[in-house]
N, C-alpha and C positions, 0 to 999 in steps of 0.2 A: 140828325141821325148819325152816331156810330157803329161803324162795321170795325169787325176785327181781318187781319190780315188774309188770309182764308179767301175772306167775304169780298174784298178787294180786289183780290188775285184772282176769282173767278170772275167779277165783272168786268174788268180790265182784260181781261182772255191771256194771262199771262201767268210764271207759278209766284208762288209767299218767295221764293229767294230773292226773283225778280226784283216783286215789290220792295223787299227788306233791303235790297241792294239800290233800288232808286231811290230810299229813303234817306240811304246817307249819303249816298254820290248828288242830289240835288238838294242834300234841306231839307225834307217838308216837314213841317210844323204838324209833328201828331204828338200824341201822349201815351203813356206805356202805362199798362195796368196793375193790380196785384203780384199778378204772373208773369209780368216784365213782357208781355205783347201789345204788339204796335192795337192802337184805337184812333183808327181816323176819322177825322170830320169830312161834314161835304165837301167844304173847302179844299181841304187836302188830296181828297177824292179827284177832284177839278185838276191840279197842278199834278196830278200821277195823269191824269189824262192827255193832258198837254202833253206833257214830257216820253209821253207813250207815242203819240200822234206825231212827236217832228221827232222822235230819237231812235224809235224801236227799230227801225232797218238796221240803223249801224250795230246796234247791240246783236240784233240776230245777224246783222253777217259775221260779225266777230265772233259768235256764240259757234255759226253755222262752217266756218274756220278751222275752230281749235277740235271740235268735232270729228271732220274731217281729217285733221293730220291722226287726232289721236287715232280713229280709224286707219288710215294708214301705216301709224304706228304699230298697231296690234297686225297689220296684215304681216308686214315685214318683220316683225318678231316670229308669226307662225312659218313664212317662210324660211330661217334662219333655223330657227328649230327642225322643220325638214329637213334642210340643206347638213346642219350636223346627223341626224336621226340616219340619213342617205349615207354621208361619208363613214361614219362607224358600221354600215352594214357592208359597207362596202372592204373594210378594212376588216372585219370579221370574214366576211369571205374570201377574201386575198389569205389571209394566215389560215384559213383551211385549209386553201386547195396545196399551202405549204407545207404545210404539215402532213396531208396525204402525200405529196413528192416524196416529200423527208423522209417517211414510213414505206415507201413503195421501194425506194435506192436502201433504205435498210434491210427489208426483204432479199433483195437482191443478195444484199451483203451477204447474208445470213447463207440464202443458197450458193452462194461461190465457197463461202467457208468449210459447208458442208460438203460440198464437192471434192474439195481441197483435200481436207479430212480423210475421205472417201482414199482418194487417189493413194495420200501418204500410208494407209494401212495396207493397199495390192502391191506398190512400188516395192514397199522390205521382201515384199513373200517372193517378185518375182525377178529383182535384178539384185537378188542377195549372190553375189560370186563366191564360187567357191572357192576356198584358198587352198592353195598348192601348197604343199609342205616343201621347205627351202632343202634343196640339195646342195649338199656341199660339193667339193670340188671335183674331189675323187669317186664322190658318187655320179657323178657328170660322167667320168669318162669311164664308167664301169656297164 
């Protein structure tokens, strides 16, 4: 009887990469078809069995590993993304409340100027002195 990879991979309770990865990491003695997929015999069948029975732990904890980091990985990436997402809202909001400051002490400016202004237009009207016509000497003592 041959099975095709699939066929293998389901009786073995394992997937086709598996198999196709213990195919070349142990040997087995199968033959490739038309379409260049694995066709194993019973035989072959047999020694994917073995080699499932005394090896498959190590493989899944190593499978079960890399998994895990990469999951970690991907956690630590979203918090990193957060953590920037955080710091730019934060520094957006810093340079607003700056810029309301900055606009408010302008304001100010704006009404001192005006003020200012105000003052220098009543100041001529009302400490304008009046000038005295210069008497001369003899007009002095007359």
């Amino acid at each position: 009887m041959e099975l095709k990879t699939s066929a293998v991979a389901k009786r073995l309770g394992v997937s086709t990469k598996t198999v196709q990865r213990w195919v070349k990491k142990y040997k087995i003695p199968c033959t490739k078809n038309e379409a260049g997929h694995y066709v194993f015999t019973n035989e072959a069948i047999e020694q994917l069995e073995k080699y499932k029975f005394l090896g498959i732990d190590e493989e899944e904890k190593e499978h079960a590993e890399w998994e895990e980091v990469e999951q970690r990985l991907h956690e630590l990436e979203r918090k990193i993304e957060q953590k920037a997402d955080d710091v730019v809202s934060f520094q957006l909001l810093q340079h607003r409340r700056e810029m309301e400051e900055m606009l408010h002490y302008m304001q100010q400016l704006e009404q001192r100027i005006t003020q200012l202004e105000k003052q220098k237009q009543i100041e001529p009207a009302i400490e304008q002195p009046t000038k005295q016509k210069r008497r001369g000497i003899i007009s002095f003592f007359l």
